[in-house]
MIMIMI-249265 format. One record per residue (C-alpha): residue number from 0; x, y, z. Coordinates in pm, 1 decimal. Example, Ala and Ser with C-alpha at 12.3 -4.5 7.8 and 13.67 -1.06 7.14 Angstrom:
MIMIMI-249265
0:1230.0:-450.0:780.0
1:1367.0:-106.0:714.0
This chain:
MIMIMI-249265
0:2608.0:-5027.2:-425.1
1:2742.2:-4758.8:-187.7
2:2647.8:-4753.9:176.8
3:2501.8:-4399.6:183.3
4:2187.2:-4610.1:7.7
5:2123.1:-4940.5:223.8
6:1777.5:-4945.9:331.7
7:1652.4:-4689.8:89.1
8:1451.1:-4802.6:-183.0
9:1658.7:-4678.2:-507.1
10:1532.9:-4768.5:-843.9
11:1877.3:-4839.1:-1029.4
12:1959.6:-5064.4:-735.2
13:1636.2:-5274.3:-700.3
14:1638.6:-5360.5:-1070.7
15:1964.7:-5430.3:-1085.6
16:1934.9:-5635.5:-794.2
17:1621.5:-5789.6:-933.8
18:1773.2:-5901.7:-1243.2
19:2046.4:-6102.0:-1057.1
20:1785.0:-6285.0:-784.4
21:1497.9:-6304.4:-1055.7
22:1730.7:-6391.0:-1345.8
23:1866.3:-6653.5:-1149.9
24:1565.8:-6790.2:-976.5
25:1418.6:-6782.7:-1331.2
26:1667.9:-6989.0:-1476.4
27:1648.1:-7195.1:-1161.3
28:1295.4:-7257.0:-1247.1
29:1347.2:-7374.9:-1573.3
30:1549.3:-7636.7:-1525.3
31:1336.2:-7785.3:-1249.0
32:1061.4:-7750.8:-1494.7
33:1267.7:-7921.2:-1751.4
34:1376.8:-8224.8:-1474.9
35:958.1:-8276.7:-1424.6
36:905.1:-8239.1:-1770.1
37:1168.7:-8465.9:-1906.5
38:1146.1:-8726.1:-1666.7
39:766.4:-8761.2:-1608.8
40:779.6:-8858.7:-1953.2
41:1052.7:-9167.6:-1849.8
42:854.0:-9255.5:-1572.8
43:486.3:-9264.7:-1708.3
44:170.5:-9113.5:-1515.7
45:247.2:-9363.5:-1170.6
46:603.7:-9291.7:-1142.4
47:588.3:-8988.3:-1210.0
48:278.1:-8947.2:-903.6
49:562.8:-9110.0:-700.5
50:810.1:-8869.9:-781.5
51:577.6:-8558.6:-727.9
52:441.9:-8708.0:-400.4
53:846.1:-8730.5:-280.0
54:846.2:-8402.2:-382.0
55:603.1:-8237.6:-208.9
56:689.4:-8416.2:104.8
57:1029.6:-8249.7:31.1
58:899.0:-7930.6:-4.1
59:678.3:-7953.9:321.9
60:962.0:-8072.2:564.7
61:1208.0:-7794.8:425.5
62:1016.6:-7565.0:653.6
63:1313.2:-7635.6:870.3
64:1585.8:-7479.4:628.0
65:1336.2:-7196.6:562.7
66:1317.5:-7111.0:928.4
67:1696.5:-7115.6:933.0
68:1742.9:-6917.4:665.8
69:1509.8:-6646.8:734.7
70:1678.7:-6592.0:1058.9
71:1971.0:-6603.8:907.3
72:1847.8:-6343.0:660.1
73:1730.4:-6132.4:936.3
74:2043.1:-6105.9:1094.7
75:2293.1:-6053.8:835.7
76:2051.6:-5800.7:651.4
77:2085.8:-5610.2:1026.8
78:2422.4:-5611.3:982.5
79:2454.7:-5559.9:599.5
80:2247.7:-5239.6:702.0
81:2485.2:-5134.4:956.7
82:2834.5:-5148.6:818.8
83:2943.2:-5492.0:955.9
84:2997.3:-5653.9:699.0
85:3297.4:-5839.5:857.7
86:3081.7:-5964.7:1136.3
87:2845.5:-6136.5:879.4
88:3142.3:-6408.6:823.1
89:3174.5:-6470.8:1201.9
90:2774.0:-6525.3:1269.4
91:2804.8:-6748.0:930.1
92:3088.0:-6998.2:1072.0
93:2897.1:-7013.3:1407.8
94:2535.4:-7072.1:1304.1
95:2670.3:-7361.4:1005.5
96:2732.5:-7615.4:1270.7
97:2409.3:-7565.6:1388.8
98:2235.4:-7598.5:1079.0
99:2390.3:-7949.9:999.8
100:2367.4:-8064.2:1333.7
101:1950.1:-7991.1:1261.3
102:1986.4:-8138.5:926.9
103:2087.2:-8456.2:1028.6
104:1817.2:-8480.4:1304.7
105:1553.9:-8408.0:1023.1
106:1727.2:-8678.7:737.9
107:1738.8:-8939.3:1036.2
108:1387.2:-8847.3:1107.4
109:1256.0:-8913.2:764.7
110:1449.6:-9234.8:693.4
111:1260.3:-9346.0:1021.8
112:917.2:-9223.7:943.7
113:993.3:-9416.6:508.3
114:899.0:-9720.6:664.9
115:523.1:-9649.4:761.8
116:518.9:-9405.5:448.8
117:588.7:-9609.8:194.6
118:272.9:-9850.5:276.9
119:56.0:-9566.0:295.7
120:150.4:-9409.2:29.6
121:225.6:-9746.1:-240.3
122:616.8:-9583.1:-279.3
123:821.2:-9920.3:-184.0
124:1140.5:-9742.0:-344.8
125:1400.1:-9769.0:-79.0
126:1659.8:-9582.8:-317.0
127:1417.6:-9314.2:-323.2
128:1357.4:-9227.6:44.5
129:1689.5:-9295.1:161.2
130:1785.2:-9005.1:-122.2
131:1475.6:-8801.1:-10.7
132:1606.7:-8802.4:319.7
133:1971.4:-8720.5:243.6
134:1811.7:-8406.1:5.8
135:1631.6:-8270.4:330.1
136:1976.2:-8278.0:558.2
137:2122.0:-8096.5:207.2
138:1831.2:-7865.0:195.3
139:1832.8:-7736.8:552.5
140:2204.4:-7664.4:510.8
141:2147.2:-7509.9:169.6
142:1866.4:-7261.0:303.5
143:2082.0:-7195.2:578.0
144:2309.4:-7046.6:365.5
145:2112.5:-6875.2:96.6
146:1930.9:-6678.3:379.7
147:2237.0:-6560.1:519.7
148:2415.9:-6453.1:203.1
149:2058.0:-6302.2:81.6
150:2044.5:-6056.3:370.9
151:2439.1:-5978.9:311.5
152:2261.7:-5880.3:-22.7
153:2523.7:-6097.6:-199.7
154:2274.0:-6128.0:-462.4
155:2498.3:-6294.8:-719.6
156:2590.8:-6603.9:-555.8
157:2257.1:-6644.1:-466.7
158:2142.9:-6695.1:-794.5
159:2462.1:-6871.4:-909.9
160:2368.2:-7152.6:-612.9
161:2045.3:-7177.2:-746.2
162:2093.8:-7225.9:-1077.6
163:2393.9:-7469.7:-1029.0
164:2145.3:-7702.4:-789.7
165:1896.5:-7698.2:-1057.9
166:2090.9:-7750.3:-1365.1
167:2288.1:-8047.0:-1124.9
168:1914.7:-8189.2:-1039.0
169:1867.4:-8249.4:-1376.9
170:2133.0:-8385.7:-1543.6
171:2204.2:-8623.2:-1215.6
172:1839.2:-8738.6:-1230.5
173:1793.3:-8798.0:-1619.6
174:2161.6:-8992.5:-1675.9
175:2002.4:-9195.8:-1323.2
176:1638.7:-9240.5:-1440.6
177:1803.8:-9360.0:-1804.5
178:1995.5:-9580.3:-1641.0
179:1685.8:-9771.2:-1477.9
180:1708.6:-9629.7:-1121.1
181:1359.0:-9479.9:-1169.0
182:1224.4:-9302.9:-913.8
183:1489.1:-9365.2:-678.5
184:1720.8:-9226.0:-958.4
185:1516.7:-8863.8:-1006.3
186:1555.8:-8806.0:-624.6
187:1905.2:-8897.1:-594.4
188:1915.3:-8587.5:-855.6
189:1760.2:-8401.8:-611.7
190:2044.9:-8476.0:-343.9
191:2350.1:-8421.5:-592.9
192:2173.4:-8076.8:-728.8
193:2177.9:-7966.1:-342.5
194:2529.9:-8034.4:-273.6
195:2611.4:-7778.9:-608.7
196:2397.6:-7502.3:-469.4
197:2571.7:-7566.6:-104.9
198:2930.9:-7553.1:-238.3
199:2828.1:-7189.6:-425.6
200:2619.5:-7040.9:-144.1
201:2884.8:-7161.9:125.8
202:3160.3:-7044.5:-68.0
203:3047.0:-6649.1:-71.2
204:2917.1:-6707.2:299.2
205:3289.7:-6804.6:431.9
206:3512.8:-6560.9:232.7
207:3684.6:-6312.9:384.8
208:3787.3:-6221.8:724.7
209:3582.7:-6267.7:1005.6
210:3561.5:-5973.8:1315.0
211:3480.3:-6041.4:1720.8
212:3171.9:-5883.3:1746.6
213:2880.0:-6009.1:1921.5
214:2899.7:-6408.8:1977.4
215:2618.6:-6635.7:1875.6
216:2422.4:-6902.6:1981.2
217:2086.2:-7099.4:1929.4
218:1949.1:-6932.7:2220.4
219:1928.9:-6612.1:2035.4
220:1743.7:-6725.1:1794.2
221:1529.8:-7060.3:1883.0
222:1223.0:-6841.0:1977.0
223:1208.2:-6681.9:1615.5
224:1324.9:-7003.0:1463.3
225:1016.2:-7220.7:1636.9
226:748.0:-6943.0:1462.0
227:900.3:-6929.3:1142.0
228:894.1:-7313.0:1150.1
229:556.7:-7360.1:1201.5
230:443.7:-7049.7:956.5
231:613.9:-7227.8:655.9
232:503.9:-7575.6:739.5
233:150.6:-7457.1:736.5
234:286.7:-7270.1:376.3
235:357.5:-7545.8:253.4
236:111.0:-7782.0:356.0
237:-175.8:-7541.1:203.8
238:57.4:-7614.3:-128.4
239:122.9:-7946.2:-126.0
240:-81.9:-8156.6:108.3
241:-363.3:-8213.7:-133.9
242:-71.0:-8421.8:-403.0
243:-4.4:-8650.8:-78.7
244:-395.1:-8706.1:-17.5
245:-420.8:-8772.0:-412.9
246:-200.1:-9042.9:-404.6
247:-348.5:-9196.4:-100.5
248:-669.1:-9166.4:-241.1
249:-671.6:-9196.3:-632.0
250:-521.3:-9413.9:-827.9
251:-139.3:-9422.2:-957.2
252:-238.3:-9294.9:-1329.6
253:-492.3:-9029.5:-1143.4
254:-280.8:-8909.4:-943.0
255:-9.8:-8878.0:-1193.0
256:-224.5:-8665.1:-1389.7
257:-328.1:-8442.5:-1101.3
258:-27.4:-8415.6:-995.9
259:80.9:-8287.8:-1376.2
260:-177.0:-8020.9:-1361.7
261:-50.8:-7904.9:-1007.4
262:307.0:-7853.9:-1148.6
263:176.9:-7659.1:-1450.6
264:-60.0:-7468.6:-1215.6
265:174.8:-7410.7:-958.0
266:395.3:-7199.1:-1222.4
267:217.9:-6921.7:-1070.6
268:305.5:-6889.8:-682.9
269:666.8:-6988.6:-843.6
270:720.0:-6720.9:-1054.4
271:557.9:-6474.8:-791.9
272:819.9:-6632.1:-546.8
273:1120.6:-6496.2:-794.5
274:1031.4:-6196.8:-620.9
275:1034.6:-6286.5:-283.7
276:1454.6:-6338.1:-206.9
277:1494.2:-5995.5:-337.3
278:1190.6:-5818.8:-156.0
279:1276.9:-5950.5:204.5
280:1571.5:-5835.7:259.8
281:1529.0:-5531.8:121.3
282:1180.5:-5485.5:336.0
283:1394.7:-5618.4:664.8
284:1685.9:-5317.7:573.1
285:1384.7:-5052.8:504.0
286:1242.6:-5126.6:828.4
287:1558.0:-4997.2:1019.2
288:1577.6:-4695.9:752.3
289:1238.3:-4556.3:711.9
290:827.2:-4659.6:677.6
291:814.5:-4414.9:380.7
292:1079.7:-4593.5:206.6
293:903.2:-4942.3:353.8
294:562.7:-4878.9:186.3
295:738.8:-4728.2:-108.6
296:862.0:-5086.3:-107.7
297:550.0:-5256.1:-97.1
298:334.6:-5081.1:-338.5
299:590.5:-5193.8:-591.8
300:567.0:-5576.8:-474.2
301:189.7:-5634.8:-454.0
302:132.0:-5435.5:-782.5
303:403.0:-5678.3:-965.5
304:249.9:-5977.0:-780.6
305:-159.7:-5892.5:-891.1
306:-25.0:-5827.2:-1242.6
307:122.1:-6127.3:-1288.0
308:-105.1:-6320.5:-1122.8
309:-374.9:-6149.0:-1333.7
310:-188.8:-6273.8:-1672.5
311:-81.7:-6635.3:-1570.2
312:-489.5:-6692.7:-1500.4
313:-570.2:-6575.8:-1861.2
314:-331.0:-6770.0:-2009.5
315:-413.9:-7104.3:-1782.5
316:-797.3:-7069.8:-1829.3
317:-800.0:-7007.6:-2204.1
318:-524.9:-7280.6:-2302.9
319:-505.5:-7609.3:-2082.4
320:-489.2:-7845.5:-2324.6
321:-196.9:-7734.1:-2546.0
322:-18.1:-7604.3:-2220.6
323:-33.7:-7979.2:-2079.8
324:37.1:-8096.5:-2393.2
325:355.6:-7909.2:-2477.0
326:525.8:-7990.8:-2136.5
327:368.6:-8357.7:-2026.7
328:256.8:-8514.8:-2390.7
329:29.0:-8680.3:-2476.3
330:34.3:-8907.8:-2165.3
331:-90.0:-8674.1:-1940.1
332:-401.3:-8577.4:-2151.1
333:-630.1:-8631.7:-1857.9
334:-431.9:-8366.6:-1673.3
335:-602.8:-8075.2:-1868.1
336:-942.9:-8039.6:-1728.3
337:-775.5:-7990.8:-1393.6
338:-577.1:-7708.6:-1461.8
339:-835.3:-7447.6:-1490.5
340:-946.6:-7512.1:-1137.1
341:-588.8:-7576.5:-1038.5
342:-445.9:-7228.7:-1162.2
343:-735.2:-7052.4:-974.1
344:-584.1:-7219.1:-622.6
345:-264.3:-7147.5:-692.4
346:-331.4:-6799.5:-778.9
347:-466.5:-6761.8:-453.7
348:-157.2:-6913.2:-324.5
349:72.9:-6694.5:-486.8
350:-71.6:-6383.6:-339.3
351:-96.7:-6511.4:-10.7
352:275.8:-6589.9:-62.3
353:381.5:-6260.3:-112.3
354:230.6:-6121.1:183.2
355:375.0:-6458.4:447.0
356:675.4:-6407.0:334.0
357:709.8:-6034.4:404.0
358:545.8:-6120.5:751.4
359:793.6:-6325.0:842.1
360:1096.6:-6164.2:693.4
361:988.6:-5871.8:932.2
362:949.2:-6081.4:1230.9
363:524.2:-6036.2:1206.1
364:451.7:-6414.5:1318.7
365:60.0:-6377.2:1385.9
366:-17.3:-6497.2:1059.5
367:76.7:-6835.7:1203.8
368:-255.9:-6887.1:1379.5
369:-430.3:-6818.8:1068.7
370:-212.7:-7082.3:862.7
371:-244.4:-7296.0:1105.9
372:-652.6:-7320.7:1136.4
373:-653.7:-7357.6:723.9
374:-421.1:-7642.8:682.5
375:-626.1:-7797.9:962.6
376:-980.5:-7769.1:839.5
377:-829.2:-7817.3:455.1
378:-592.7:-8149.2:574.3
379:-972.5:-8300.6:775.5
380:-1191.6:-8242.4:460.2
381:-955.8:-8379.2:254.2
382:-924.0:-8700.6:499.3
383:-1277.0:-8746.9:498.1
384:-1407.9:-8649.9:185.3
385:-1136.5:-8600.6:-47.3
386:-1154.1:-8847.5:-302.1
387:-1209.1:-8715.0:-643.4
388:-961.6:-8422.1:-782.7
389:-1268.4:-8172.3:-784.9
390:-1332.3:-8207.8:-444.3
391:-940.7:-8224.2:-354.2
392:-942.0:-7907.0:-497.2
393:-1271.6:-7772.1:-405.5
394:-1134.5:-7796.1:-65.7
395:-751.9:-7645.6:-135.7
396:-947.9:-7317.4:-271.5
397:-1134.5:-7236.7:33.8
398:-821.4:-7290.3:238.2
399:-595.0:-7086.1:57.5
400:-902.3:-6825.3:34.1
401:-948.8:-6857.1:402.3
402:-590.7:-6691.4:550.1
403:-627.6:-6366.0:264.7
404:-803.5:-6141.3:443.6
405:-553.3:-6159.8:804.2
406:-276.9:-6121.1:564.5
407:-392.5:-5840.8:430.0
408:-445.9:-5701.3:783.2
409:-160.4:-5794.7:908.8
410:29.4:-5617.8:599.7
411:-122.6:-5262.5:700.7
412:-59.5:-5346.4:1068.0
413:245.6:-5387.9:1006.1
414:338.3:-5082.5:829.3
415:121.3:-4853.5:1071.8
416:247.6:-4933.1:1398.7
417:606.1:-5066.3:1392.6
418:818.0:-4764.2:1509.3
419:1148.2:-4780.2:1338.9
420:1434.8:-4939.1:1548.6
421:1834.6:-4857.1:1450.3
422:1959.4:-5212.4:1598.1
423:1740.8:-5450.9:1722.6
424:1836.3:-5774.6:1883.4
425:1968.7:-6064.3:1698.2
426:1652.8:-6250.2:1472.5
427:1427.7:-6084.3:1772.9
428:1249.0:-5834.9:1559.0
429:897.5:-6005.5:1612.4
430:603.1:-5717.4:1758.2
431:320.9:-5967.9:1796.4
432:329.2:-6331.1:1928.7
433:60.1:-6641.2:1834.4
434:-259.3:-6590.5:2018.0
């Protein structure tokens, strides 16, 4: 791509662009797809609710990496835009020891917090948490990374790291599981499938010589760091917290088959999210170019993102039970009548995903107020009366319905009154602050 088009929105680019981030994500999704698939089978409805529940929990403390890697994204998609390409290797090599050294706090932190876990939640695996919290020091590293070479629109190695994690994941965690480590097995998968995607994303990030420039440090970008953090834990949690209620509350075959339906369902807000690696950095870069080519930009996004969330709800609500059965068997039977309901949350999810994401790519952290409040009033109901799947999901509905309409504000905000700025401060970019 020459230089005379960063930050415009150019049609040749963005799809050829797209087909490298969304080809690879794609393929990224399939083999994590496959690892549920194939192993829930191996591991029967109450492993496999163990498994999920890791999951999720992995999922919810990666806000961390996220953070990280958005700000990452931020800045070297400021300096992709302006020419300095040899500056993105220096901010790289002084923002990775930072990244572990927060990595490591987080693993320690989990391995700590296994112990009252494990009771709580019937998961007495010790192989398993000691490899779930080894995969979240590998995941905030990983993110790290992936942001940073995303905004450097190095769009190839992004998708080569993901798809080498995923394909990694599962052939680690089937030759483990087979081999009768269970649970503990599938999630030392996880770990290996991490340290792939790190040695690809790393590998682009590092190459080449680095300039002077302007030094780095966490100061810079803590502030930015500390909203994204708790925007994508709230994320998140509105995703996953009602599989970690489930298996407090239902039993292990129950919760095995909700949890089934929730992976089938949650197909949707996945395959929106192919999207999202190519659209932020490209919506950070239009920013400093121009709001025409910025709502150019999004038009393009949120018309994808309502057609496809359109087509994934016909499909869900008219075949359940041969979708369940093709990719869980015959096991997870029970898991059908959920899905209907299911796919309705998650397509409320996935929208809602488009629009957080470009928020926070663009430094717009006022959505965090509204995140926050849902996950709060969805987390008590669930506490208190969540203990069938209908009302589990009853109650993850009206969350994820709740935070639509200030995202959709917040979107045409955003696009109204942010003047354009030629070379804002490091990961500072942020025109509205939690109130």
């Amino acid at each position: 791509m020459g230089d005379s088009k960063r930050g415009r929105f150019h049609w040749p680019t963005f799809a050829a662009d797209a087909l490298l981030v969304s080809g690879g994500a794609l393929a990224a999704n399939v083999f994590n797809y496959v690892f549920h698939f194939v192993l829930s089978r191996k591991l029967g409805p109450d492993g496999y609710g163990s498994l999920a529940t890791l999951l999720a929990i992995t999922m919810i403390a990666s806000v961390v990496g996220s953070s990280i890697g958005t700000v990452a994204m931020q800045e070297t998609a400021r300096l992709w835009t302006l020419r300095l390409d040899e500056t993105i290797a220096a901010f790289a090599r002084e923002m990775l020891r930072t990244a572990a050294a927060i990595g490591v706090i987080v693993g320690a932190a989990a391995l700590a917090l296994s112990f009252p876990l494990s009771a709580y939640l019937h998961i007495a695996d010790r192989l398993a948490w000691s490899a779930l919290a080894f995969a979240l020091f590998a995941g905030i590293v990983a993110a790290y990374a992936r942001g940073a070479i995303q905004g450097a629109h190095r769009f190839g190695f992004y998708a080569a790291s993901l798809t080498l994690e995923s394909a990694l994941k599962l052939m680690a965690g089937f030759l483990l599981v087979t081999a009768g480590f269970a649970v503990g097995g599938a999630m030392a998968g996880v770990a290996i499938g991490l340290l792939g995607g790190i040695a690809i994303a790393l590998a682009s990030l590092l190459s080449g010589p680095a300039s002077g420039g302007a030094q780095y440090g966490v100061a810079q970008f803590g502030a930015s760091a500390m909203r994204l953090t708790v925007i994508y834990a709230a994320s998140m949690a509105l995703m996953f917290v009602d599989t970690v209620f489930a298996k407090h509350a239902l039993s292990g075959d129950d919760a095995g088959y909700y949890a089934a339906a929730g992976l089938v369902a949650r197909i949707i807000p996945f395959g929106m999210g192919l999207i999202v690696p190519l659209v932020t950095p490209k919506a950070v870069a239009a920013r400093h170019r121009s709001r025409a080519e910025l709502v150019h930009l999004l038009r393009v996004t949120f018309g994808i993102a309502v057609a496809g969330v359109v087509a994934a709800l016909i499909v869900f609500e008219t075949w359940p039970q041969p979708i369940i059965a093709l990719t869980f068997g015959a096991k997870f039977a029970h898991a059908a009548p959920l899905l209907r309901l299911y796919a309705a949350d998650t397509s409320l999810i996935a929208l809602g995903l488009i629009g957080v994401s470009y928020l926070a790519a663009i430094g717009e952290y006022g959505i965090g107020v509204w995140l926050v409040a849902a996950v709060a009033l969805e987390a008590g109901a669930m506490a208190i009366w969540g203990s069938t799947p209908l009302r589990l999901l009853s109650f993850a509905i009206a969350g994820n319905a709740f935070v639509l309409p200030a995202i959709a504000v917040l979107v045409a905000r955003s696009v109204r009154s942010t003047p354009q700025a030629h070379s804002p401060p490091p990961a500072e970019m942020a025109k509205t602050e939690f109130s």
